[in-house]
KEKE-3310 file (N, C-alpha, C; in steps of 0.2 Angstrom, whole numbers, plus 5000, padded with zeros to 4 digits):
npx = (4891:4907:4922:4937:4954:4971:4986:4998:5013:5026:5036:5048:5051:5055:5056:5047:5028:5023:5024:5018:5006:4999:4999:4990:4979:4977:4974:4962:4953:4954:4945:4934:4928:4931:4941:4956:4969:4981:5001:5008:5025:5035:5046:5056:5049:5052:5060:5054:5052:5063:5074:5085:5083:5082:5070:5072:5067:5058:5052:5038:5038:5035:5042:5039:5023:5019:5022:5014:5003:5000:5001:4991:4979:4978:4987:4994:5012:5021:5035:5043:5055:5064:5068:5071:5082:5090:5092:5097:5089:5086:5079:5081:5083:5087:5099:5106:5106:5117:5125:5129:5131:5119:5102:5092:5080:5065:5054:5037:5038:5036:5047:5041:5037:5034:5023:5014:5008:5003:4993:4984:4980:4970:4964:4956:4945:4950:4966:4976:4988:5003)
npy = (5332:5329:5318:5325:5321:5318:5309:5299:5295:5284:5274:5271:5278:5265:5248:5245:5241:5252:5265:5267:5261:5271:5283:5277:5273:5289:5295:5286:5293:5306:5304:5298:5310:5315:5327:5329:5335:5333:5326:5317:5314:5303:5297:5284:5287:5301:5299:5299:5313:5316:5323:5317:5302:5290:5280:5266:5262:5255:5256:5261:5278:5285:5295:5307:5307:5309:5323:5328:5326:5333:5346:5346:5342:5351:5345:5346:5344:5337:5334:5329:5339:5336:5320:5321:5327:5318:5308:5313:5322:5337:5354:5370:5380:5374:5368:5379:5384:5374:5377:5373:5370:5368:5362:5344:5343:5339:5347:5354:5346:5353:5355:5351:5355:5341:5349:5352:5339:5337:5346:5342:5330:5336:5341:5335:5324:5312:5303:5294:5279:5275)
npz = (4330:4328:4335:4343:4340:4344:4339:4347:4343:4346:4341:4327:4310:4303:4303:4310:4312:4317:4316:4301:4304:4313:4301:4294:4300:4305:4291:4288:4300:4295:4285:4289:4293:4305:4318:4314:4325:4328:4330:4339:4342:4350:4360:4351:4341:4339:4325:4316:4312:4303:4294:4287:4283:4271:4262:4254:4235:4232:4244:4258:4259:4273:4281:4272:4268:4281:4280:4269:4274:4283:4275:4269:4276:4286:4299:4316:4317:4328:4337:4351:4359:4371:4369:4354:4353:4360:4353:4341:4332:4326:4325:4316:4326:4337:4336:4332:4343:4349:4344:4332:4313:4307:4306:4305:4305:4297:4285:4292:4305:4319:4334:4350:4369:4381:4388:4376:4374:4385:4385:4374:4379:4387:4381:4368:4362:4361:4361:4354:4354:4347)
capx = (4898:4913:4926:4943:4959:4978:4990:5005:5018:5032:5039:5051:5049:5054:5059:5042:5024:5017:5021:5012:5001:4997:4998:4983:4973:4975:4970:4953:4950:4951:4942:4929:4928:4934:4945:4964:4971:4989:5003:5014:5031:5039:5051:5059:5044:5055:5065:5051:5055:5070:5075:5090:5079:5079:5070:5072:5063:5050:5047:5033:5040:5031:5040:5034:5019:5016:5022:5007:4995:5001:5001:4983:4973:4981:4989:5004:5018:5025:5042:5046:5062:5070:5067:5072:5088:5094:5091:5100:5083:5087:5075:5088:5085:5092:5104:5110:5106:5121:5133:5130:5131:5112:5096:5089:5071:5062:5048:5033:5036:5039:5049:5037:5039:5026:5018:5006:5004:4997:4988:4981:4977:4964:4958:4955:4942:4953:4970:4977:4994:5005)
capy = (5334:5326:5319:5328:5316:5315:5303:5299:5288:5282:5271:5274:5277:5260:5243:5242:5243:5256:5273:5268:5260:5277:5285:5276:5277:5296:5296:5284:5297:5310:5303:5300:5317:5317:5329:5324:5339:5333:5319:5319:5311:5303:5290:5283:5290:5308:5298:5301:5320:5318:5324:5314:5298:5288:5274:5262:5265:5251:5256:5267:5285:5288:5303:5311:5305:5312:5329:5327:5324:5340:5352:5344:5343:5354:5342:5349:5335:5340:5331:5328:5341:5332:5313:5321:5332:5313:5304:5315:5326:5345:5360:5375:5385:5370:5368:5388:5386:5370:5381:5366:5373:5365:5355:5340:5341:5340:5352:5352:5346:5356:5350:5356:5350:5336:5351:5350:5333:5335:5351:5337:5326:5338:5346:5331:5320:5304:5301:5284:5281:5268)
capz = (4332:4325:4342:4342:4342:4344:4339:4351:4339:4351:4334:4322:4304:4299:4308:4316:4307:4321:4313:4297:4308:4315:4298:4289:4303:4304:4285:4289:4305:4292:4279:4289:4295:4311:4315:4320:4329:4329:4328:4343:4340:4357:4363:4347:4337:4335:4322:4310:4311:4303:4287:4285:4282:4263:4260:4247:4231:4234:4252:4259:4263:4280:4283:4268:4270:4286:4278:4266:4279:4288:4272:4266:4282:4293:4304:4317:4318:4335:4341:4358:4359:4373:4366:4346:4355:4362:4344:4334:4326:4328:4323:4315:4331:4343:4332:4334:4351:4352:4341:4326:4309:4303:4311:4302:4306:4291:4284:4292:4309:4326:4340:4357:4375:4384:4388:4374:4374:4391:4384:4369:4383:4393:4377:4365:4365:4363:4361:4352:4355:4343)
cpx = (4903:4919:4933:4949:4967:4981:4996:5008:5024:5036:5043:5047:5049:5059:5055:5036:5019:5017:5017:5005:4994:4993:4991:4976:4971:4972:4961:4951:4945:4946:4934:4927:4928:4939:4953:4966:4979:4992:5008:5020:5034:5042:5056:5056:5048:5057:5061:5049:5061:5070:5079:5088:5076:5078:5072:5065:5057:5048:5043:5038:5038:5033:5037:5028:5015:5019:5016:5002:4995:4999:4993:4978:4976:4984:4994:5006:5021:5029:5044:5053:5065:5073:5071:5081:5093:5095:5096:5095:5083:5084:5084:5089:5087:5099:5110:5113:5115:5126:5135:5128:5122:5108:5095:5083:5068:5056:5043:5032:5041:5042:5047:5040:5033:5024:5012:5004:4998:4991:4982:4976:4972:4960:4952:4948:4945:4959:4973:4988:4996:5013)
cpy = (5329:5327:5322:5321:5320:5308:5302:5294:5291:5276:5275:5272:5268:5255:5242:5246:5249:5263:5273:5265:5266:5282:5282:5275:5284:5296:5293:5290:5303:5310:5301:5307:5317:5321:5326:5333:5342:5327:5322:5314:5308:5298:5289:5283:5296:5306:5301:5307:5322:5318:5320:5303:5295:5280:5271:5262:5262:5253:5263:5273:5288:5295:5309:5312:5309:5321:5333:5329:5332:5346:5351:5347:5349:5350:5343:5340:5340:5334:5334:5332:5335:5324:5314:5322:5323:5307:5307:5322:5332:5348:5364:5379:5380:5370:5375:5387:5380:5371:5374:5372:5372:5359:5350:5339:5342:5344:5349:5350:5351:5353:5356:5354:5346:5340:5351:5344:5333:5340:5345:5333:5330:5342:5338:5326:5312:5303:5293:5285:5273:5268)
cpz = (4332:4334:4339:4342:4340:4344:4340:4346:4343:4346:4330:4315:4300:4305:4312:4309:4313:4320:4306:4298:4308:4309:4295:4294:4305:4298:4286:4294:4300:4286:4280:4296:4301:4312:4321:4320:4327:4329:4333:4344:4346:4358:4354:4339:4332:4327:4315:4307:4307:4295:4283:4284:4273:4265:4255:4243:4232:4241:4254:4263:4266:4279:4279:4267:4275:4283:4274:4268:4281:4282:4269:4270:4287:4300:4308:4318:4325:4337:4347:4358:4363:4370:4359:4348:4356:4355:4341:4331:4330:4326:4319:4322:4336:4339:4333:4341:4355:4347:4334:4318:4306:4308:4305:4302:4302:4293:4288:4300:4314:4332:4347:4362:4377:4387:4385:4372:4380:4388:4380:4375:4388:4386:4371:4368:4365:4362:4360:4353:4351:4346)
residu = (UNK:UNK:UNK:UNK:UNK:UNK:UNK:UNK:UNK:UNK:UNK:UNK:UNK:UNK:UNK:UNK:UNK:UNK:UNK:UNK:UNK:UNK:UNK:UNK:UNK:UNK:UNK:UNK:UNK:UNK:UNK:UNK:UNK:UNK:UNK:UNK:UNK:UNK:UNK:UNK:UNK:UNK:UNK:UNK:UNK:UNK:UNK:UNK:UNK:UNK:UNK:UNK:UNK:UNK:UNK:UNK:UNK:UNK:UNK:UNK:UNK:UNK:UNK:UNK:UNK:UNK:UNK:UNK:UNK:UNK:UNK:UNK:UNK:UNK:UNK:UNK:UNK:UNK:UNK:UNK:UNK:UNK:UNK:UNK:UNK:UNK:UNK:UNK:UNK:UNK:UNK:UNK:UNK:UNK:UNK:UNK:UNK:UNK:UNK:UNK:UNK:UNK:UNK:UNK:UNK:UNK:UNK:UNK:UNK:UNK:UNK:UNK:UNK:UNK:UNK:UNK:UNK:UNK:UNK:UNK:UNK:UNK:UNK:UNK:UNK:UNK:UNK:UNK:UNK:UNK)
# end
């Protein structure tokens, strides 16, 4: 029996090495057949939610990256509404809900609340946090 895991990124896409940090070790989890669950976005992590996010041509495109990961393996990307909402990073339905013409939350990931982090946290067998 393969452990179960979630991974808390509390990093932004760039200006630190701890969301692709995150990222290559979700790829090794999955590669060696562990399964990763989820990727939960918190603190200043939301940012790499965001759709409004260009690298430079030589730089690694985390966030797409992490959209990859999610449409391959099945990975949810979950963002911290409250923490994304104070950033900037909007789903379309906050967005309606605060009378804004358009969200910016890229494909792929969900913005929940730290309630299913805690759910992660009683269901998982490990959670790694970057």
């Amino acid at each position: 029996m393969h452990l179960t895991y979630t991974l808390l990124v509390n990093s932004p896409p760039y200006g630190s090495q701890s969301s692709r940090s995150a990222y290559l070790f979700a790829k090794a989890l999955i590669r060696k057949r562990y399964i990763l669950r989820d990727v939960f976005f918190y603190q200043d992590g939301v940012l790499n939610g965001s759709s409004l996010t260009f690298p430079a041509n030589d730089e690694f495109d985390v966030v797409s990256a992490w959209q990859t990961l999610s449409v391959k393996h099945g990975v949810k990307l979950r963002i911290c509404v409250a923490a994304a909402l104070r950033r900037g990073v909007v789903s379309a339905h906050e967005a309606r809900r605060k009378r804004q013409s358009e969200g910016n939350l890229a494909e792929h990931f969900d913005q929940t609340g730290l309630g299913s982090l805690s759910e992660a946290m009683l269901t998982q067998d490990r959670i790694i946090q970057f």
